[in-house]
VOKOL-625550 format. One line per 10 residues: their letters; for each residue x negated, y, z of N, C-alpha, C, O. Coordinates in steps of 0.02 Angstrom, whole numbers. Atoms other than C-alpha are relative to their C-alpha. Layout:
// residues N
a = X:Y:Z:X:Y:Z:X:Y:Z:X:Y:Z ~ ... $
// end
This chain:
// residues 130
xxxxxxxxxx = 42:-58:-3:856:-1565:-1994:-4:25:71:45:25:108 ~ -3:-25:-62:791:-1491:-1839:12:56:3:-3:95:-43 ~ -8:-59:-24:845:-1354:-1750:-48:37:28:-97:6:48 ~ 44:-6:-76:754:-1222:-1635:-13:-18:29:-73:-18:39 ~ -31:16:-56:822:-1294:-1498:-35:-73:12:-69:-99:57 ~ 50:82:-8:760:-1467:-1533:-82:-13:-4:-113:-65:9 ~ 59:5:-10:596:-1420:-1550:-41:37:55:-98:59:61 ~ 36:-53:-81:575:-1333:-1377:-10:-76:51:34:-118:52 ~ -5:23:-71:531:-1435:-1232:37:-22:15:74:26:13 ~ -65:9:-15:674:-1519:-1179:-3:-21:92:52:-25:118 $
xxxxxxxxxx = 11:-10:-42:610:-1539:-1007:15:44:54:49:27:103 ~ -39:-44:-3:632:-1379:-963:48:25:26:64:45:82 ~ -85:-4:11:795:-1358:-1018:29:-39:45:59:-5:87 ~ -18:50:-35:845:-1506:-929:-14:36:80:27:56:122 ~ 45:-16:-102:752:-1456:-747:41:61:-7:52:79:51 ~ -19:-69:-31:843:-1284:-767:81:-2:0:123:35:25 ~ -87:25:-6:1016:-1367:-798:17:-20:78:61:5:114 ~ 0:24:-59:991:-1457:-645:3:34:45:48:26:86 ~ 3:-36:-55:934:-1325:-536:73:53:-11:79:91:37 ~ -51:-41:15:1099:-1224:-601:54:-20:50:98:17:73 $
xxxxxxxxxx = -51:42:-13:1191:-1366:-522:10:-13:80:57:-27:116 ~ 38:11:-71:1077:-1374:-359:-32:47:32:-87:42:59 ~ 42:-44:-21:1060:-1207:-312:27:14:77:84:7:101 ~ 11:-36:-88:1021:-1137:-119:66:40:-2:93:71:-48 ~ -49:-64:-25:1154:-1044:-33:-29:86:-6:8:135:-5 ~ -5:-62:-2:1054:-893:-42:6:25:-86:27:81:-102 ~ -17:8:59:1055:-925:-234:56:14:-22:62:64:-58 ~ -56:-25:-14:1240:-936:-219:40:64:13:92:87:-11 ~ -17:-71:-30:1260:-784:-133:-19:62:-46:13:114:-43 ~ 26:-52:19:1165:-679:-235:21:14:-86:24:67:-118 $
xxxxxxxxxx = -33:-6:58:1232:-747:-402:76:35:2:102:79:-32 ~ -78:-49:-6:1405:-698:-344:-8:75:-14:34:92:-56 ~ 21:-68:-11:1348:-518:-333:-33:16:-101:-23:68:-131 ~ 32:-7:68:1253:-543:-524:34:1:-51:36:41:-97 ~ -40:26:68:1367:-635:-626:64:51:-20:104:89:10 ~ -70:-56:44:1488:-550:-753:-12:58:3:39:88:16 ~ 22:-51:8:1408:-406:-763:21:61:86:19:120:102 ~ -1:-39:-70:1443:-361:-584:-25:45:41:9:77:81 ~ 41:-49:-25:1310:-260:-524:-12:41:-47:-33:11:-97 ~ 5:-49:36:1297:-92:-618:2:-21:-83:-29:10:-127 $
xxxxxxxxxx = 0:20:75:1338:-187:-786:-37:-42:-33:-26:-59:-92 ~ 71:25:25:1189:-271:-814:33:-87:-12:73:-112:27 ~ -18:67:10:1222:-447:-874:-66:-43:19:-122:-26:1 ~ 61:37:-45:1109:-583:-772:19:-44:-35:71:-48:-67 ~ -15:62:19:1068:-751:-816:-40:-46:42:-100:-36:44 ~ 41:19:-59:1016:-872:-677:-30:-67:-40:-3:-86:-92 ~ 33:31:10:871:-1017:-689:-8:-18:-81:11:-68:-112 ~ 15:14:58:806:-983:-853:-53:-7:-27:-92:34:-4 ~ 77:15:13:640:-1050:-947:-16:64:-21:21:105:-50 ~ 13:-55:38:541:-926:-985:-95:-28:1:-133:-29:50 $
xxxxxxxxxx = 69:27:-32:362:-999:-1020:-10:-51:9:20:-90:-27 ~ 12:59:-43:304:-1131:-928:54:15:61:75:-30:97 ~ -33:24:-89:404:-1088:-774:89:24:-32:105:45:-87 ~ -65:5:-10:590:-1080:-749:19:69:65:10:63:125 ~ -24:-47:-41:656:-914:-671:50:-1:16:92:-21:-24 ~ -41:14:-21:777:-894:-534:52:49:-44:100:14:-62 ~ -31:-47:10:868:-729:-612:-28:36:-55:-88:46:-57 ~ 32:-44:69:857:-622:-793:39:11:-16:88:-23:-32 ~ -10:-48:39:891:-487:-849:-25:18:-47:-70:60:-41 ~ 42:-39:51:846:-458:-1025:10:56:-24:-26:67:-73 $
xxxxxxxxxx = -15:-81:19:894:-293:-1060:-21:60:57:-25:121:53 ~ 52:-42:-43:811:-236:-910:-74:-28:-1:-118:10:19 ~ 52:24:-21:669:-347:-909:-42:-37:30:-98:-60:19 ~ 9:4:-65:679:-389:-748:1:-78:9:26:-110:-37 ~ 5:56:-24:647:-558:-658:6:37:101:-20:75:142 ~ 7:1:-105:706:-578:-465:3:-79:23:38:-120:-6 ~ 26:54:-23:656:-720:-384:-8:-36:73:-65:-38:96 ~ -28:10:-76:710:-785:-210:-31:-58:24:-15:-117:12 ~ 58:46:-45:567:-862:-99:40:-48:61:85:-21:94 ~ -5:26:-72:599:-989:42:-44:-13:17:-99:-5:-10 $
xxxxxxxxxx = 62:-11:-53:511:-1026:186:-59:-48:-32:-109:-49:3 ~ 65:38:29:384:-1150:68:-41:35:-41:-96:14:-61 ~ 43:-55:7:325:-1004:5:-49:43:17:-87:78:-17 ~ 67:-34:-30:217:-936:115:-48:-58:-25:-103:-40:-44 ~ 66:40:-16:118:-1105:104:-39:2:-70:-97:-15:-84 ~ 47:9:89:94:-1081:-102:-5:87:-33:29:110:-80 ~ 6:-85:14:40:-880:-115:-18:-24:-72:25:-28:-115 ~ 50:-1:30:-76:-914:-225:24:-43:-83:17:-18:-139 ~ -77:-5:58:49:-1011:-351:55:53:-29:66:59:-89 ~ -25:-49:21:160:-874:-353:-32:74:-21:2:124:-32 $
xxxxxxxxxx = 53:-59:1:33:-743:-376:-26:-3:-86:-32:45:-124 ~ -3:12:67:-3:-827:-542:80:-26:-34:67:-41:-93 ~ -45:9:29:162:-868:-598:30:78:-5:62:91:-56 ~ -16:-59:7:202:-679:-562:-34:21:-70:-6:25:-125 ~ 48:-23:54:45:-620:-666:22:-44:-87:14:-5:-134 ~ -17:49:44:100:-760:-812:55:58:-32:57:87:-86 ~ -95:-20:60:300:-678:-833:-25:69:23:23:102:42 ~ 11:-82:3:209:-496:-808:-29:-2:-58:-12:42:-97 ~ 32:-24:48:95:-526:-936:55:-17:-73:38:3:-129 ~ -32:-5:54:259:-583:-1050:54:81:3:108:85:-27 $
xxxxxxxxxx = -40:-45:-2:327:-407:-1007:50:10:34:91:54:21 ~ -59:-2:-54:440:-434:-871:-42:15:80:-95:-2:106 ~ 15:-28:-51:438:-354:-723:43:-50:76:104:-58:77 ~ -20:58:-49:472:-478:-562:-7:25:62:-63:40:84 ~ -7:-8:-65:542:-437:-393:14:-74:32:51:-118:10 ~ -14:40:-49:535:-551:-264:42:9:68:23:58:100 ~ -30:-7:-88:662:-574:-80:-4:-76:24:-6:-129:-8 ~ 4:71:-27:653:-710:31:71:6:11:108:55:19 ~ -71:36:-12:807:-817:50:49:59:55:104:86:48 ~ -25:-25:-72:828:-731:235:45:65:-12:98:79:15 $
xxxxxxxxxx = -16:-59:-6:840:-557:159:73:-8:-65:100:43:-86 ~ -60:-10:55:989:-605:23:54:-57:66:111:-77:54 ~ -68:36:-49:1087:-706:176:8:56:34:63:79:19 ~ -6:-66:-46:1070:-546:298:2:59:-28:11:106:11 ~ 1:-85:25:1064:-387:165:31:7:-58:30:63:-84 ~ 1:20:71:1124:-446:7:25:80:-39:-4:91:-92 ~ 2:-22:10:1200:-286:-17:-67:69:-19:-75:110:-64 ~ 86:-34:13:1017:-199:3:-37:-45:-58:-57:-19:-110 ~ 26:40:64:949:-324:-110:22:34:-37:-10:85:-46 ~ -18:-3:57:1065:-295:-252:-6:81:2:0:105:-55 $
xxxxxxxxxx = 22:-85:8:1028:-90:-218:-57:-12:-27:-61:14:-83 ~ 60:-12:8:847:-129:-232:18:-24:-95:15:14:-144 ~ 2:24:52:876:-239:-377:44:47:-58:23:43:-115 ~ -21:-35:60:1003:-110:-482:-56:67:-6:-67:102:-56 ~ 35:-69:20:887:31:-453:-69:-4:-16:-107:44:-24 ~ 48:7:50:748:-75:-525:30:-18:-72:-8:-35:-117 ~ -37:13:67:870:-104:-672:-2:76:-19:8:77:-79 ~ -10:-61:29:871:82:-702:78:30:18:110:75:-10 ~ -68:-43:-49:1030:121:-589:64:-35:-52:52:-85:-87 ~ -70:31:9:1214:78:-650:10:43:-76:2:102:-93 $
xxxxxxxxxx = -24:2:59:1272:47:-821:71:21:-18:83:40:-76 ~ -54:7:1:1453:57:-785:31:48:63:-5:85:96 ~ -17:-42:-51:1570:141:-660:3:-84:71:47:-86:114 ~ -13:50:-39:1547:-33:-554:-70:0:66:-131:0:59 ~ 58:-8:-52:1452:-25:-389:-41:-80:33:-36:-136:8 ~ 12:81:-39:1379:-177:-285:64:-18:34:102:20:66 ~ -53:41:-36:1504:-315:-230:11:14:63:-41:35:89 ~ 11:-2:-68:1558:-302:-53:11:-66:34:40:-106:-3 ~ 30:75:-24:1529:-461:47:107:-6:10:147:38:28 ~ -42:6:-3:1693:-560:34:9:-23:72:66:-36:94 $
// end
């Protein structure tokens, strides 16, 4: 008998395992700061399908999608412009930072990003850079 699970895409699933495995240093960096409910409580979940596309960061209990550009980004606006519009029109709300600004601010990031979560869940503040 099939499952859900077996009748999704398995593609996907697969491509977002991978990228879990093969992620960017600024990826790295920024999950540290996400995971375990680290930032104001909020529980994150990194490279997850949602759709057709595969998001870097989610929050479902906020909503939220953040999404961390590198420099091949400038050359495909016009891709991300519709992949934004796509996971807006499923009700999620999607910030974008470039790589640069989660290697040099990460603490500003994860401000911007809890106080688009609706501010702190917990008595736990942003990580401080180890």
């Amino acid at each position: 008998m099939a499952t859900f699970r077996t009748l999704k895409n398995p593609i996907p699933l697969e491509r977002a395992r991978r990228l879990r495995r093969e992620d960017t240093d600024a990826e790295a960096r920024l999950w540290n700061a996400l995971r375990a409910h680290r930032l104001g409580g909020w529980k994150w979940r990194r490279q997850v399908p949602r759709g057709r596309y595969i998001v870097d960061f989610l929050c479902v209990e906020a909503t939220l999608v953040v999404e961390l550009d590198g420099g091949q980004h400038s050359e495909q606006l016009d891709y991300d412009a519709r992949r934004t519009a796509y996971l807006e029109g499923l009700g999620l709300c999607v910030l974008r930072f470039g790589n640069s600004a989660v290697m040099e601010n990460r603490d500003g990031v994860c401000l911007t990003i809890l106080d688009a979560c609706g501010g702190e869940r917990s008595n736990s503040s942003p990580p401080r850079e180890a």
